[in-house]
N, C-alpha and C positions, 0 to 999 in steps of 0.2 A: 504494500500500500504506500503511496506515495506521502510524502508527509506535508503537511501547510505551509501556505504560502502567505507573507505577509502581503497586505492591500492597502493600497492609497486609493478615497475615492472621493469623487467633487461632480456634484448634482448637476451642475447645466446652467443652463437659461433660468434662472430665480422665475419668470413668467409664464415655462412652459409647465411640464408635467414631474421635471427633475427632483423639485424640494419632494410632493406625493410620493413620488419612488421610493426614495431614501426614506422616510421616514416609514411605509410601509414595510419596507426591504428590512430595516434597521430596528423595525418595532415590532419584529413578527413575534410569533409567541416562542418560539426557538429561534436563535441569531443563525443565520446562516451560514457562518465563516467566522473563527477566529483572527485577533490580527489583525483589526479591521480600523485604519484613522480614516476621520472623514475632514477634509479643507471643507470648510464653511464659512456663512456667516449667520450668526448665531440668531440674531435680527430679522434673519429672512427665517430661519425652522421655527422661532417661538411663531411668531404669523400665519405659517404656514399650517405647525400643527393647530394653531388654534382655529383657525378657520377649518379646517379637517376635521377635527374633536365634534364637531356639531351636525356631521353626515350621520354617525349613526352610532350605536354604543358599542359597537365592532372597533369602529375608528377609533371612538375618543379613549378605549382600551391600547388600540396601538401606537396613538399619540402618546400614552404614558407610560408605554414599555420603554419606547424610545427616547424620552424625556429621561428617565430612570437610568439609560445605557451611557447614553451620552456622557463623555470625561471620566468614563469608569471601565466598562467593557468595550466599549468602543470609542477609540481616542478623537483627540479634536483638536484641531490647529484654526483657530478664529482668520480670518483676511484681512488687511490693511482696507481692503475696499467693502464698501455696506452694498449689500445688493437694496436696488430699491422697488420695495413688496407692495407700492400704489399703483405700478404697471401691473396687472394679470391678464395672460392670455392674447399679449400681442408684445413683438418686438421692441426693446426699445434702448437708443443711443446707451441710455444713462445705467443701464445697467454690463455694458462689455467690459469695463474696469473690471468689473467683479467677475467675471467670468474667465476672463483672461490671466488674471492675479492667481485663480483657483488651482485653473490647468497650468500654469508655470511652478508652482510652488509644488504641486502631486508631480510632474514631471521631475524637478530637483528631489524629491525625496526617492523616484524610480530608479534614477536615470545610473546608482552603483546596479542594479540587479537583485537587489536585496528585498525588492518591495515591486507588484506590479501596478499597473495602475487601471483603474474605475471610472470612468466616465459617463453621467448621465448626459441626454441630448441636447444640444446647445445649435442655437440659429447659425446658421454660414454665415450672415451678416455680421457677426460676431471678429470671425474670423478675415473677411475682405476689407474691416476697416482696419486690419494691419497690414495691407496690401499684396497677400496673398493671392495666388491668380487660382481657381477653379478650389478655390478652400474649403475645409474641413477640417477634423479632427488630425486626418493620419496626415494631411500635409502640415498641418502647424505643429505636430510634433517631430516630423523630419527637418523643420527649420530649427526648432528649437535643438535639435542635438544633431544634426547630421549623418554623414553615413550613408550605405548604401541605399537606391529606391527599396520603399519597404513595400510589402505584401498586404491586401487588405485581404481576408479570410472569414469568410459566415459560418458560424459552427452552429447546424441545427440538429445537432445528434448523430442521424443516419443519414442525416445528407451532410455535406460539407463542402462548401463554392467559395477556390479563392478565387480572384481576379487580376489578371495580367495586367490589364491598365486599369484608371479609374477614371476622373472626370474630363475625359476628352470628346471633342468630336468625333462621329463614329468614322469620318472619312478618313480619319487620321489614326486609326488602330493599328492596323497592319503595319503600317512604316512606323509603331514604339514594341513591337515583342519582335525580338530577336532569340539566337539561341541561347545565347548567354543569361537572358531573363529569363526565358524557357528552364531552364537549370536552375538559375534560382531559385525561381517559386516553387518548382518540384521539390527542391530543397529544404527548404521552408516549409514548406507545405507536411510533408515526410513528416521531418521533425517534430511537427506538432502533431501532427496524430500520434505518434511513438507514444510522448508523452502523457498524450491527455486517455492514450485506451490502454497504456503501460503494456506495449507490445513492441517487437521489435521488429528489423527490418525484413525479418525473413516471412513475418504474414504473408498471408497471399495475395490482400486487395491491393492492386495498385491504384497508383494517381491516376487520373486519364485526363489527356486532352480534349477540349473539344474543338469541334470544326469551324473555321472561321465562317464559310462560305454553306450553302444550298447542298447537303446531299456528299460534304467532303470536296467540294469543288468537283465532281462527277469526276475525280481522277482528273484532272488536266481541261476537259469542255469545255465547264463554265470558267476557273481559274486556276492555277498552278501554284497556288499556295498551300493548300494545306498537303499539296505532294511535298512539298519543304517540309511543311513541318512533320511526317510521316519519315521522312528523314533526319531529324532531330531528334525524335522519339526514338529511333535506334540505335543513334550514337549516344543517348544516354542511357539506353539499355543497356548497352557495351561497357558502359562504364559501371555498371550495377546499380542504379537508378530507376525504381521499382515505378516504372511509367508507361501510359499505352496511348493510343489515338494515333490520329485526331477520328473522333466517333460524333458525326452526324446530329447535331443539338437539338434537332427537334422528336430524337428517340432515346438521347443519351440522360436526362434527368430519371424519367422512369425507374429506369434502370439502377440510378447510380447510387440509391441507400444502397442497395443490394452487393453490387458486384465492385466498387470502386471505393476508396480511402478517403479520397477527397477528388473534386472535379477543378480542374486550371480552365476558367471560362474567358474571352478573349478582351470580355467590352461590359461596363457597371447593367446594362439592364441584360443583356443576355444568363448572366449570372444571378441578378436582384429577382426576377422576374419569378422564375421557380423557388428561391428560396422564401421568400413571401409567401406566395402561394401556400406552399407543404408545410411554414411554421412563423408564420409574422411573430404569432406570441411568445416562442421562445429563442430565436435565431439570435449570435450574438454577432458582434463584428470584432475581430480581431487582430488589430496590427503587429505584423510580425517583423522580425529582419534589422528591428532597429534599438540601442541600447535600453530604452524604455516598452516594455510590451502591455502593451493595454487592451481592454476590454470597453464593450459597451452594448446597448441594447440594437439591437435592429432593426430603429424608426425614430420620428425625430420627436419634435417638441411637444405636437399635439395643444397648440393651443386654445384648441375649440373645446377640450376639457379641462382646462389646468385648474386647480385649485379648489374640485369639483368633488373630491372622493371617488372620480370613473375611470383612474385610471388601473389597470394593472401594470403588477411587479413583473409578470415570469420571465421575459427576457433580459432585464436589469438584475433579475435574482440568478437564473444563469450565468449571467459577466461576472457574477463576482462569484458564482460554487467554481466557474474555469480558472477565475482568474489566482483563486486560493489554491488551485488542486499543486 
């Protein structure tokens, strides 16, 4: 059995659904993970849970487990920045300070290895008014500590979808996976399964590619790409790099709880699209590849519930049973 893993974790967007999570997550009737500090500000969870305490006597139960945990069982590092809890349920300027201050300080506490990191959902606008191009979480944390392109990764159990690129044009895909990132990810990819099903590389399922193009590119017809990559797939089998394809995407998901480890998808919605589908509520996202590995739910703010008691935990409570294992 593998033994625990310490966590850093930091709620989001004070407006969207991130404080509910945490404090659901954090206030359940069993803690879900040892080990666990949470970056906050304190200002925004007494608000938070006090408006939540009054959904129902379920809540105002898990509002005071969590109240009770808080600086004892689960630790607490307050923020230089106040979130401010008069926004709810929509974006807003005055609150990125705080959000920013949060994810920098869980990073700094990551970024030896010692601790992974937690992440509840936070707006991209967050992130492009530090003028990141196509932003999010896993590119602000590649700025912040650099390093090779890192791997985003959906872990929804029996399915498993990392992603070759991420926020690009799709006309632009083909011309950023090479084979060198081909290797990578498979790489990456490998490795975290090892760990997380405590198996080694001699299992039988492999990775599998899938197909850029219609059908595999009908072999050469329609395009002569994935006859390349059908060619990369061997040389890293040569090399004992437990990988197949490229297998046809529109028969290859089915399939691939079953017969494959994890799936290398080429472009964000060809990958999103089926993970969604087979497990919105528990599917985490995962960045790998980079000094800090984090975790988080997979879906965003949800503003049209925040601060409502409708939100559920299960994929935020995942990110952190992974992120501990």
């Amino acid at each position: 059995m593998a033994s625990a893993h310490k966590v850093t974790l930091v709620a989001g967007d004070p407006a969207g659904i991130g404080p509910e999570l945490t404090i659901r997550l954090l206030g359940a009737e069993r803690l879900p993970a040892a080990g666990v500090t949470l970056v906050s500000d304190a200002g925004m969870l007494h608000a938070a849970g006090k408006a939540l305490a009054g959904v129902s006597p379920e809540m105002e139960r898990t509002v005071a487990r969590f109240r009770g945990r808080l600086g004892r069982e689960v630790g607490f590092v307050q923020t230089a920045s106040r979130a401010d809890v008069r926004v709810r349920g929509a974006w807003s300027d005055r609150n990125r300070d705080f959000v920013i201050e949060a994810l920098k300080t869980g990073v700094r506490r990551c970024v030896s290895g010692r601790e992974r990191l937690v992440t509840g959902p936070s707006d991209k606008r967050a992130f492009l008014g530090l003028g990141l191009k196509a932003a999010g979480h896993t590119e602000f944390l590649q700025a912040e500590v650099g390093g090779d392109e890192p791997l985003m990764l959906f872990d929804a159990g029996r399915l498993r979808v990392a992603i070759l690129t991420r926020h690009i044009p799709l006309s632009e895909v083909s011309g950023h996976v090479t084979f060198a990132r081909l290797r990578r990810s498979a790489m990456l990819a490998r490795a975290y399964v090892d760990r997380v099903e405590e198996a080694g590389w001699e299992q039988e399922r492999p990775i599998v590619v899938a197909a850029l193009d219609p059908h595999c590119g009908e072999w050469g017809a329609i395009s002569r790409m994935d006859l390349g990559v059908a060619g990369w797939v061997r040389r890293l089998g040569s090399r004992g790099v437990p990988v197949t394809g490229p297998v046809s995407g529109d028969a290859l998901f089915a399939r691939a709880r079953l017969e494959h480890a994890a799936v290398l998808s080429w472009y964000h919605d060809q990958g999103m699209i089926p993970i969604k589908m087979a497990a919105f509520g528990k599917a985490v996202n995962v960045t790998l590849g980079l000094s800090v590995e984090r975790y988080s739910p997979a879906h965003g703010v949800a503003y049209d519930i925040a601060w409502k008691g409708a939100a559920e935990a299960g994929s935020f409570r995942r990110a952190l049973l992974l992120a501990s294992k």
